[in-house]
N, C-alpha and C positions, 0 to 999 in steps of 0.2 A: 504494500500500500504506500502510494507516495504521498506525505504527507508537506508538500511546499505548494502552499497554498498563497500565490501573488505575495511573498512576503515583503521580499525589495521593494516592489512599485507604491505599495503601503506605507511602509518606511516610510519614502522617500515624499510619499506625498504630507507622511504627518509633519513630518521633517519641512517641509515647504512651507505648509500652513503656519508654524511657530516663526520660521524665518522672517517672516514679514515683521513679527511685534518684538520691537527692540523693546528694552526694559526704559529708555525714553518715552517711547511711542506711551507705553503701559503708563505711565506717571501724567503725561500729558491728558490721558483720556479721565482723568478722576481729579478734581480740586478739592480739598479741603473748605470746609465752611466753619468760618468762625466770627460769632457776634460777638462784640465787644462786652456784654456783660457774660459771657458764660466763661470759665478759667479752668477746663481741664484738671482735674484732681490726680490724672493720670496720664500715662503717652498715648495718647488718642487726639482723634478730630470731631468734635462737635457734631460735625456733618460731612459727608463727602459725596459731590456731586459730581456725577457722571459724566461722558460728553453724549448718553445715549436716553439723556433723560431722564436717568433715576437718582434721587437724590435719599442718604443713608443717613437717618437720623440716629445717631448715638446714642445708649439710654441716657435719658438724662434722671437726675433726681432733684431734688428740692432745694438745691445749693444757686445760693446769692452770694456774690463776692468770696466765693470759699468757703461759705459757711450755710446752713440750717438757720433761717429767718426766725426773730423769736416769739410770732404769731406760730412759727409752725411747726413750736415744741413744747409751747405751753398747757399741753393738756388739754386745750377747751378745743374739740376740732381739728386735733392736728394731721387726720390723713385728708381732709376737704381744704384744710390749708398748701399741704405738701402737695395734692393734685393740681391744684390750680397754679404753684410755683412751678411746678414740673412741665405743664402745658405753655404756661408764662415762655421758658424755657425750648421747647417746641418749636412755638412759635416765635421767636426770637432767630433760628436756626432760618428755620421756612422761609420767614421775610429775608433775610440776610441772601439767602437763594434764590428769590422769587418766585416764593411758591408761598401757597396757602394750606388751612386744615381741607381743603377740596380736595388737593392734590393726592392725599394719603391714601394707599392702596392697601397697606399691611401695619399693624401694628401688636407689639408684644408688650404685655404687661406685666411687670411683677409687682404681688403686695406680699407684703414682711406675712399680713392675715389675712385669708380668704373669709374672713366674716367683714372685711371692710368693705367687700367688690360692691355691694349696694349704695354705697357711700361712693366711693369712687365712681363709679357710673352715673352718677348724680351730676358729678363736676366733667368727668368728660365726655358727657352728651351733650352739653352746653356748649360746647364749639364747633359743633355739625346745628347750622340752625333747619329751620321747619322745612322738612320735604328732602334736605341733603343726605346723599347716601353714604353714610359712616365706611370707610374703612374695615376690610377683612382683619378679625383680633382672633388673638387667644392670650389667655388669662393665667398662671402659674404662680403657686405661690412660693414663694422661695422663705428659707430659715434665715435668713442674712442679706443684706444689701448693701453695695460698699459705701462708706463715706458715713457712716453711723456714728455716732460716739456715745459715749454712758450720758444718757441724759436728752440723747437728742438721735434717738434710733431713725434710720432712713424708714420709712413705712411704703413708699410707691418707687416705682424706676417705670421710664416708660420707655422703648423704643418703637422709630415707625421708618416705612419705606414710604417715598413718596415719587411721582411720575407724572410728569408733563410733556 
C-alpha cells in the first residue's frame, strides 16, 4: 500500500500560505486601544482592534485610577456599583474605537457570586436601550477575580467582542 498521499505539494502550499504574513504584517493588522482613564493592572491592552473589524475588549473590572471607587466597596450596592464602573469602562474602550454597546456580538461575564446575576443584569441591560438586540453572553462564576484586595473584593469582570 502506498501511502504518499500529495504530501510535498501540501507542504508547500501550507508553507506559501504562512509566507505571505511577516510577523510585521501580523502586528500591523491589530492596534491596541487605550482610553486614557483605564491603567492596565497588568501587560495587556484595554482593547485591541483588528484591521478586519473586530474589536477585543479586555475584561475589565471596577478599577478607576488603579483603584476600587469607594461607592463601590462600601457595602451598600457594591456589585450594581462595580457593574456600572465596569460598563463605564467598556464603554470608555468602545468610544476610544468607534464603536458602541450596538456593536457587541459576544460577551463573557464573571461574578465573584452567581446569586448576584439578577443584580447585574439589572445594570447591564441598561445599555442595550428598547428594541436593541443584546449581545450573544455566557455567565460563569469564578472563586476569584484579579485586582481584589481584603476589603474591596473584585465582585464582576466583564469581557466583550465587538464588530463593525
Amino acid at each position: 500500500m502506498n501511502v504518499r498521499i500529495l504530501s510535498r505539494p501540501i507542504i508547500g502550499a501550507v508553507a506559501a500560505m504562512f509566507a505571505f504574513v511577516s510577523p510585521a504584517a501580523a502586528q500591523k493588522a491589530r492596534t491596541g486601544v487605550y482610553p486614557a482613564d483605564i491603567v492596565p493592572i497588568a501587560p495587556y491592552s484595554p482593547g485591541l482592534l483588528t484591521d478586519n473589524g473586530f474589536l477585543y475588549v479586555s475584561g475589565q473590572i471596577a478599577y478607576v485610577d488603579g483603584a476600587v471607587p469607594d461607592h463601590a466597596k462600601d457595602g451598600d450596592d457594591d456589585l450594581r456599583d462595580q457593574t456600572t464602573v465596569v460598563m463605564e469602562n467598556i464603554r470608555a474602550v468602545l468610544d476610544e474605537a468607534g464603536y458602541d454597546f450596538n456593536d457587541a456580538v459576544r460577551v463573557t461575564v464573571f461574578l465573584a457570586d452567581m446569586d448576584d446575576y439578577g443584580a447585574f443584569n439589572e445594570v447591564y441591560g441598561s445599555y442595550w436601550g428598547e428594541g436593541a438586540t443584546p449581545p450573544a453572553r455566557a455567565a460563569i462564576e469564578a472563586s476569584a477575580l484579579p485586582g481584589g484586595t481584603s476589603g474591596a473584593p473584585i465582585l464582576v469582570e466583564v469581557t466583550m467582542i465587538a464588530y463593525k
